[in-house]
C-alpha positions as CSV (number, residue, x, y, z in Angstrom):
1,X,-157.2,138.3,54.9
2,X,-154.1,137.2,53.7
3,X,-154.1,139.8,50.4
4,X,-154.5,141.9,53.4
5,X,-151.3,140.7,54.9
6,X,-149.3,140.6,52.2
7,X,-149.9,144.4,51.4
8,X,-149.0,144.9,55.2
9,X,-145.8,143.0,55.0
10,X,-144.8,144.7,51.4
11,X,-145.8,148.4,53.0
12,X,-143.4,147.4,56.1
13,X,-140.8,146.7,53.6
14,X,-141.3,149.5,51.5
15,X,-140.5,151.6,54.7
16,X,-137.5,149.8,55.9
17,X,-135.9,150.2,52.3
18,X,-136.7,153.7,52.4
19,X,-135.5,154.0,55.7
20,X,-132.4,152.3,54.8
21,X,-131.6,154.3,51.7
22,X,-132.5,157.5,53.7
23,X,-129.4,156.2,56.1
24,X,-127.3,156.0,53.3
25,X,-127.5,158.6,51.9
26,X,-126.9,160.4,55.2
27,X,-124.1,158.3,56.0
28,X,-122.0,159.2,52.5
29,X,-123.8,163.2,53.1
30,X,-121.6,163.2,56.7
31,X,-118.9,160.5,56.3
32,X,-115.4,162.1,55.9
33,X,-113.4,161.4,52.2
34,X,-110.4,159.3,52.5
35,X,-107.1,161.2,53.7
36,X,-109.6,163.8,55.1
37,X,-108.2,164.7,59.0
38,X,-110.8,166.8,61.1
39,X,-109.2,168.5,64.2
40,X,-110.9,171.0,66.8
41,X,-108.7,174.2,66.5
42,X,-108.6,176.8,69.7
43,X,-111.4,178.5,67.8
44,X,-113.8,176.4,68.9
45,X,-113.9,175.1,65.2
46,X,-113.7,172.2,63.2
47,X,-111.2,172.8,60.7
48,X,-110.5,169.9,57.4
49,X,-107.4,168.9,56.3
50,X,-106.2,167.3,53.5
51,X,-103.1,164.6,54.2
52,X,-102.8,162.2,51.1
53,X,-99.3,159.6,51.5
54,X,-96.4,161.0,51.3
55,X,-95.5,158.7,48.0
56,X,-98.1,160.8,46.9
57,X,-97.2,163.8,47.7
58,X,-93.3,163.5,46.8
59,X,-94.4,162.0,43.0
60,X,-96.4,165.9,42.6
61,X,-99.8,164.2,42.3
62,X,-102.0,165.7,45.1
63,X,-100.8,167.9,47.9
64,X,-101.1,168.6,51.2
65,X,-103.8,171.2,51.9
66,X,-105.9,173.1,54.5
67,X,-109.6,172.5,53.2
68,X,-111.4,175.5,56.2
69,X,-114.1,175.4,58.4
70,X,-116.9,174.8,56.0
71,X,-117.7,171.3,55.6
72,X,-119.5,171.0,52.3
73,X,-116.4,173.0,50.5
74,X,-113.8,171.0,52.6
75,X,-115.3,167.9,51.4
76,X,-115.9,169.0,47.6
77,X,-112.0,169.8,47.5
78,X,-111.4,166.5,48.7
79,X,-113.3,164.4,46.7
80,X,-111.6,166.3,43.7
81,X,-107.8,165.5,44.7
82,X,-109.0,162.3,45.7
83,X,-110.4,161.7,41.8
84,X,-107.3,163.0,41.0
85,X,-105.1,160.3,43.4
86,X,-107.3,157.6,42.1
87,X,-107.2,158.4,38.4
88,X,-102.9,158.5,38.9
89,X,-103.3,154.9,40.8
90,X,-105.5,153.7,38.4
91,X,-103.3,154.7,35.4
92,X,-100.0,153.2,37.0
93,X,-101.6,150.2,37.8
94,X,-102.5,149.6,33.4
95,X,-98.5,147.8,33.3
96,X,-99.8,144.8,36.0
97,X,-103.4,144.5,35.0
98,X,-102.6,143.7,31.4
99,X,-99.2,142.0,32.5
100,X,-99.9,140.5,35.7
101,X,-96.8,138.4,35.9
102,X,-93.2,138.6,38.1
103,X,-91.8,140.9,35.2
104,X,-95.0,143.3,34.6
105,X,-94.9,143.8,38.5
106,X,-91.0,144.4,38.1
107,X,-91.6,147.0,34.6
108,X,-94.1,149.1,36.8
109,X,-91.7,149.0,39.5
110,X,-88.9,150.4,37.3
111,X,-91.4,153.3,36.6
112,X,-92.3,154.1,39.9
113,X,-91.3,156.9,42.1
114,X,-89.7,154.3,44.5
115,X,-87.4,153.2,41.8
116,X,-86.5,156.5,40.8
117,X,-85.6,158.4,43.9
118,X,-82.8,155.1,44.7
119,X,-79.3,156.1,44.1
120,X,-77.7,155.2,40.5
121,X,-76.0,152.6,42.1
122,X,-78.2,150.9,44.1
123,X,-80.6,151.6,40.7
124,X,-78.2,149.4,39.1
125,X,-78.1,146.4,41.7
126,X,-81.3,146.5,41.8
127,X,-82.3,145.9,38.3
128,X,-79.2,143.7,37.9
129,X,-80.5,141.2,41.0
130,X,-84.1,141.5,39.9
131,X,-83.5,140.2,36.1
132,X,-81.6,137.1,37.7
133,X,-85.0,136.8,39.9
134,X,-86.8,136.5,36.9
135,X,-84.8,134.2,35.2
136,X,-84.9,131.6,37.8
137,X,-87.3,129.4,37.5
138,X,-89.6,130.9,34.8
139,X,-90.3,133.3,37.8
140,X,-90.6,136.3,35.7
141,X,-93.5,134.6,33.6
142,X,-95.4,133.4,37.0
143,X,-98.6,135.2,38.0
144,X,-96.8,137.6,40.8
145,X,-99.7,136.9,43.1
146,X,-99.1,133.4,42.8
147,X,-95.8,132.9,43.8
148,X,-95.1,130.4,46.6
149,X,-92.8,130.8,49.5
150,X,-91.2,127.0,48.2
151,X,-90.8,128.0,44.8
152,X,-88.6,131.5,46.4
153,X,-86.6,128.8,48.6
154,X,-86.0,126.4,45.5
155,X,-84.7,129.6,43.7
156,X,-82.5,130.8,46.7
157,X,-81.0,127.3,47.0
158,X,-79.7,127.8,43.3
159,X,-78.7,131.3,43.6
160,X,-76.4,130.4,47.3
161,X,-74.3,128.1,44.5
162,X,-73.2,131.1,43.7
163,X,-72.4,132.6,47.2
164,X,-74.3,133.5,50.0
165,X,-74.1,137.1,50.2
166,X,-75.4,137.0,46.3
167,X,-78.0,134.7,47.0
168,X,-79.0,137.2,50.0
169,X,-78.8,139.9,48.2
170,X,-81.4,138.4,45.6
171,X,-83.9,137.8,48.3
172,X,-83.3,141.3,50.1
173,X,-84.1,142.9,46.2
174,X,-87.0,140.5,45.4
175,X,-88.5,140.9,48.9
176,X,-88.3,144.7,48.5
177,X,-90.3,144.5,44.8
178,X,-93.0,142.7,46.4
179,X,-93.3,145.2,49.3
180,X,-94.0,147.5,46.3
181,X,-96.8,145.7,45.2
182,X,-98.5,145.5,48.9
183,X,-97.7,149.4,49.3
184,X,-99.7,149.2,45.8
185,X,-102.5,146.8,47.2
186,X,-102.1,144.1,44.4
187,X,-101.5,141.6,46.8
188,X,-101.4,140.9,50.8
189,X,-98.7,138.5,50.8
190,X,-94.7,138.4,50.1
191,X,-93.9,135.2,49.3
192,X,-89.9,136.4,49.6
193,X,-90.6,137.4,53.1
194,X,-90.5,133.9,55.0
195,X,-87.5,132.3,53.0
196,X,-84.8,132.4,55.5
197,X,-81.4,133.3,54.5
198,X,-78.2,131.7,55.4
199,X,-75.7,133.1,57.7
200,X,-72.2,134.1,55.6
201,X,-69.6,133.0,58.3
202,X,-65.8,133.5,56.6
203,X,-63.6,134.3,58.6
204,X,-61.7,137.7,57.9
205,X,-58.4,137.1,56.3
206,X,-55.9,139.8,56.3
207,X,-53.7,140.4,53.0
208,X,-50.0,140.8,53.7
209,X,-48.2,144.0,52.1
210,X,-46.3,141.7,50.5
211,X,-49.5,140.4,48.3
212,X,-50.6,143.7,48.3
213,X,-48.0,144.7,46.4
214,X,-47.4,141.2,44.3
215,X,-51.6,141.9,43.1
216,X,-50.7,145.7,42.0
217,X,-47.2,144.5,40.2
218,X,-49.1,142.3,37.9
219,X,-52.3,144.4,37.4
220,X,-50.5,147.4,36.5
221,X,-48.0,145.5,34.3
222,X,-51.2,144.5,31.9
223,X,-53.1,147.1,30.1
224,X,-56.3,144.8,30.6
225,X,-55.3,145.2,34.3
226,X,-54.9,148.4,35.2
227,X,-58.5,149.1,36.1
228,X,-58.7,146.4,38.7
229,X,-55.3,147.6,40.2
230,X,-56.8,150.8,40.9
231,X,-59.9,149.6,42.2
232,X,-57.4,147.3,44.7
233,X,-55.3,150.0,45.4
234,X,-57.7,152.3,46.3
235,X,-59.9,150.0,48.9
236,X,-56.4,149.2,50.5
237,X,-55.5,152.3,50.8
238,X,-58.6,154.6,51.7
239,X,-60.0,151.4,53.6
240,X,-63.0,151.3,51.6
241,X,-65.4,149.1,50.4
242,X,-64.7,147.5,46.6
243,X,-67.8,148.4,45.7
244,X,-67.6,152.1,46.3
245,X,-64.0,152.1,44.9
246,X,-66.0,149.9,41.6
247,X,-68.5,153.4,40.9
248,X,-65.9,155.7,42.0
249,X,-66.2,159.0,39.7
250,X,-63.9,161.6,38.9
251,X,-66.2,164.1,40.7
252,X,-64.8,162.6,44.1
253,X,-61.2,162.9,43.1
254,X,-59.7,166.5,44.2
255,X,-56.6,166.9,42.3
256,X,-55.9,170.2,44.2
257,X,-56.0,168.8,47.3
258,X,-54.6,165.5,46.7
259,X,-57.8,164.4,48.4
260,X,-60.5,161.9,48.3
261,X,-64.3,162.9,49.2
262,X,-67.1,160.0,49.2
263,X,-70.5,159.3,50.4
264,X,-70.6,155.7,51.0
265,X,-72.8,153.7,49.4
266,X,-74.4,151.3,53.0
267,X,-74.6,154.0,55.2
268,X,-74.4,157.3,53.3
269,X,-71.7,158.4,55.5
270,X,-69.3,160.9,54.4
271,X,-65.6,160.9,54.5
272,X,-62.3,163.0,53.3
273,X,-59.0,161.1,52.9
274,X,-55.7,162.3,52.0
275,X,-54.4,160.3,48.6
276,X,-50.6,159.3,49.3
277,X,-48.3,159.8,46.4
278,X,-48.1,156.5,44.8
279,X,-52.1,156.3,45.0
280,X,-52.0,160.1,43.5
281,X,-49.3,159.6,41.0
282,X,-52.0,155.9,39.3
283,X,-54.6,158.1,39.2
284,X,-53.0,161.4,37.3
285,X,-51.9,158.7,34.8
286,X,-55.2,156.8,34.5
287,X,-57.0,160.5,34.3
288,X,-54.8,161.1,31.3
289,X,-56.4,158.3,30.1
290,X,-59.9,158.2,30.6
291,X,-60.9,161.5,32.4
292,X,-62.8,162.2,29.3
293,X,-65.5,159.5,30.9
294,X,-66.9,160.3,34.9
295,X,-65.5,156.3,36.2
296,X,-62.1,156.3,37.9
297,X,-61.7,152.8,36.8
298,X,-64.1,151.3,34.3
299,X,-63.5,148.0,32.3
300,X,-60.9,148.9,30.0
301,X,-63.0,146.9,27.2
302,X,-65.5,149.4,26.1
303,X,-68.9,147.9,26.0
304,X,-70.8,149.5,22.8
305,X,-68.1,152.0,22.3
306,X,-68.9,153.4,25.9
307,X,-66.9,152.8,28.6
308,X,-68.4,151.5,31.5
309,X,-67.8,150.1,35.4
310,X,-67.3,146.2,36.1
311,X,-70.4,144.2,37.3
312,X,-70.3,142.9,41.2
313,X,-69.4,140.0,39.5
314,X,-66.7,140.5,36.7
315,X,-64.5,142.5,39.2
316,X,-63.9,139.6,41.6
317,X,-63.6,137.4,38.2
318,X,-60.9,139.8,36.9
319,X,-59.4,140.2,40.2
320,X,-59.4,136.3,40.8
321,X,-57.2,135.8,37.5
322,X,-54.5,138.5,38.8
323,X,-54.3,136.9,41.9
324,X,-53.4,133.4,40.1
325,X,-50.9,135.2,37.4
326,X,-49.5,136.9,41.3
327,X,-49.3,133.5,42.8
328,X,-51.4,135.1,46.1
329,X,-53.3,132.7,48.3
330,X,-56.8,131.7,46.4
331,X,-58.9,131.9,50.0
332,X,-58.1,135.6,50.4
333,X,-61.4,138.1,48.7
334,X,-61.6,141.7,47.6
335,X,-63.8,142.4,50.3
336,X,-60.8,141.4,53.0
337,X,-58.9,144.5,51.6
338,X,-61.4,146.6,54.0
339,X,-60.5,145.0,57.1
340,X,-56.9,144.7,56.2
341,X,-56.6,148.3,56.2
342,X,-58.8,148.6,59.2
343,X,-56.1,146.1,60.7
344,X,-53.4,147.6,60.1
345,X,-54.5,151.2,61.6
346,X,-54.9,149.6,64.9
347,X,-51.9,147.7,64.6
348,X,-49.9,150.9,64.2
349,X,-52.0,152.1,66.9
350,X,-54.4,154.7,65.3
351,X,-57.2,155.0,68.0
352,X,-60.5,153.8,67.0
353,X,-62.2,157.3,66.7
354,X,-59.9,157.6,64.0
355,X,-60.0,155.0,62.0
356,X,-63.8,155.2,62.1
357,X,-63.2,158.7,60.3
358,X,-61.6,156.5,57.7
359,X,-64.0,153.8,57.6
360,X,-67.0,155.5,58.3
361,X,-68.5,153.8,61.0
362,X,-70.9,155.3,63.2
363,X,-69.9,154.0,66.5
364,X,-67.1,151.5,68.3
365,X,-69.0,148.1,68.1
366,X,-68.9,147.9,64.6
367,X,-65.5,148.1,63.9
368,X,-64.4,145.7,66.9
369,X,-64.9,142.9,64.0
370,X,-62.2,143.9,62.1
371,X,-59.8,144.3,65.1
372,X,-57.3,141.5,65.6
373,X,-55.8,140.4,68.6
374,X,-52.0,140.2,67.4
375,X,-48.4,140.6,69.1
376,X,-47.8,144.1,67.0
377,X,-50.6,146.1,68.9
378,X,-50.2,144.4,72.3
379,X,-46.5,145.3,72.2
380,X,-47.8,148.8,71.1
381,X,-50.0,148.9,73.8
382,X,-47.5,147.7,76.5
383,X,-44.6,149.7,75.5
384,X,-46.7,153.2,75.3
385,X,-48.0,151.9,79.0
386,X,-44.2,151.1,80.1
387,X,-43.4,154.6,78.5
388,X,-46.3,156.6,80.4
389,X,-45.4,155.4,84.1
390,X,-41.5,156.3,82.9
C-alpha cells in the first residue's frame, strides 16, 4: 500500500510539472518583448510597435519601428533589436564592471551619449567639478554603490570652504553622475540626492563707474591683464554673465555690424547687443592679437603652447589681484557686474521689457532682484509723471 502511494503521489507530481512547464512555455509563446506596444487600429486589428528609450534611439542603436499585424514576425523583429539593445548595454556597462568605483562610473559617463550631447561648456564644468568629487575623500576609489549620504555631506562641508555656490555646484554635478548610473540600473540609490545644500545669501553690491573704470585702467595697463579687462568690460557693458563673457568666441563677435550675438549658457536664450565704441575699439586690438585662436579673451599664458580660457576659478583669482593693484572695495565680485548693469538700465529708466532683451530673462519676476530702490529712478519716475499731467 504505501509503494502504491508513493507512485500516486510522484504521478501527481509528474503532472503538475508538466502542467507547469506547459504554462511556461505558453506564457513566453504569448507574452509581449520588452519595448513591444500593441494597440487596436480602426481596422479591427492588432498592430505591434516597436518603442525602445529615446537614449536609445538618439545614440543610433535600435529604432523606432512598426512591427504589422502578424504576431509571430512582430515578435521575432523584436526580440532581434532587443539582442541588439542588450548587447550595446551590456558592452557599455564592461568600464563599471571591471572598475566598479566613483571614477570607473565617472569614465563610462564621459563616454556616454549623455556626456556627449552637453554643450562644450557645460562639458568642461562638468568634468572640472567631477575630478574635485573624486578627489575628496578618496571618493573616486570608493565602490560607487557604496557611497553614503554622510560621507557626500562630509565632502560638501569641505568643498562650502571654498564658497557656496562651488560647493553647490559640486553636489548639482555629482548628483547628476549618479542619476546616470540609476538611468543605467547599477544602483537604486543617489547618495548626493539627500545632502542639503546651503542657501548663498550676499547681498548684491553694485560697482560704481568710477571702479569700473579704476579695474579697466589697471587691467589694460598690464599685458598679463588685458584678458581679464575684456572679460570685465564686456559683462559691464553687454550685462552678461562672467562666465559667458569667460567662453566668449570670435564666432559671436560681428565686426560688420559692431554687434554682439550670444546664446547664454543657463537658459539658452538668445540675445543681439550693439558694441559701443570703446568696447569695439579693445576688441579690434585684442583680435589683432589673438584672432588666430576662436576665445575673445583667453589666459594670456599659453598653457602647452595653446592658448586657452581661464578656469571658474583663476578668473576671479586674476580679477581679485587687479582689484587690489585698483584699490576697489575687496567685498564687491565679478558676478555683481551683471546686476550693476541691470541697475543702471532702470536707473536711467529703460523699461523692464527692455532690459530683459539685454539680460535675457524670460519674464518680469526675475529681474525684480536686481532692481534697486534708489533716489535716481524715483526722481525719474516722478518727474516723467509731473511731465505727463503738464
Amino acid at each position: 500500500f504505501h509503494h502504491k502511494r508513493t507512485r500516486m503521489v510522484t504521478v501527481q507530481i509528474g503532472i503538475v510539472i508538466g502542467y507547469y512547464l506547459q504554462m511556461k512555455r505558453h506564457i513566453i509563446m504569448n507574452s509581449i518583448p520588452r519595448y513591444v506596444i500593441k494597440s487596436l487600429h480602426a481596422d479591427g486589428l492588432e498592430h505591434y510597435r516597436f518603442n525602445p528609450p529615446q537614449r536609445y534611439v538618439d545614440e543610433g542603436v535600435v529604432y523606432r519601428k512598426q512591427l504589422g499585424t502578424d504576431k509571430d514576425k512582430a515578435f521575432n523583429v523584436a526580440s532581434k533589436m532587443l539582442s541588439e539593445l542588450d548587447s550595446y548595454i551590456e558592452k557599455v556597462s564592461r568600464t563599471v564592471s571591471v572598475n566598479p568605483t566613483v571614477k570607473g562610473l565617472y569614465d563610462e559617463y564621459l563616454l556616454s551619449n549623455d556626456f556627449i550631447m552637453l554643450r562644450e561648456k557645460t562639458q568642461k564644468d562638468y568634468i572640472y567639478f567631477l575630478n574635485i568629487m573624486l578627489s575628496t575623500n578618496y571618493l573616486g576609489r570608493k565602490d560607487f554603490r557604496k557611497v553614503t549620504t554622510k560621507l557626500c555631506k562630509l565632502s560638501y562641508e569641505e568643498w562650502v570652504k571654498r564658497g557656496i555656490s562651488f560647493a553647490n555646484h559640486i553636489i548639482s554635478v555629482s548628483s547628476r553622475l549618479y542619476r546616470y548610473a540609476i538611468e543605467m540600473g547599477y544602483t537604486e540609490l543617489n547618495p548626493f540626492k539627500n545632502v542639503s545644500k546651503k542657501s548663498k545669501r550676499t547681498k548684491r553690491l553694485i560697482w560704481t563707474k568710477e571702479e569700473v573704470r579704476s579695474f579697466l585702467d589697471e587691467a589694460y595697463s598690464d599685458y598679463k591683464f588685458r584678458s581679464i579687462g575684456l572679460i570685465v568690460h564686456m559683462a559691464y557693458e553687454f550685462g552678461q554673465r562672467i562666465g559667458d563673457m569667460r567662453l566668449l568666441t570670435w564666432d559671436n563677435i560681428k565686426f560688420d555690424i559692431k554687434q554682439l550675438h550670444l546664446e547664454q549658457s543657463k537658459k539658452r536664450k538668445e540675445v543681439f547687443l550693439p558694441i559701443e565704441n570703446n568696447l569695439f575699439s579693445m576688441l579690434q586690438k585684442q583680435h589683432t592679437d589673438f584672432g588666430f585662436q576662436e576665445y575673445v579673451a583667453p589666459n594670456t599664458r599659453p598653457k602647452n603652447n595653446k592658448f586657452i580660457p581661464y578656469s571658474i576659478h583663476n578668473v576671479s583669482v586674476v580679477a581679485k589681484e587687479v582689484m587690489r593693484k585698483a584699490e576697489i572695495r575687496s567685498e564687491l565680485q565679478l558676478m555683481h557686474l551683471r546686476a550693476t548693469a541691470i541697475t543702471e538700465m532702470d536707473s536711467s529708466g529703460v523699461g523692464i521689457g527692455q532690459i530683459m532683451s539685454v539680460s535675457g530673462h524670460s519674464n518680469p519676476q526675475s529681474v525684480q532682484p536686481y532692481l534697486k530702490h534708489n533716489f535716481k529712478s524715483a526722481n525719474y519716475a516722478l518727474t516723467k509723471r509731473k511731465n505727463c499731467d503738464t
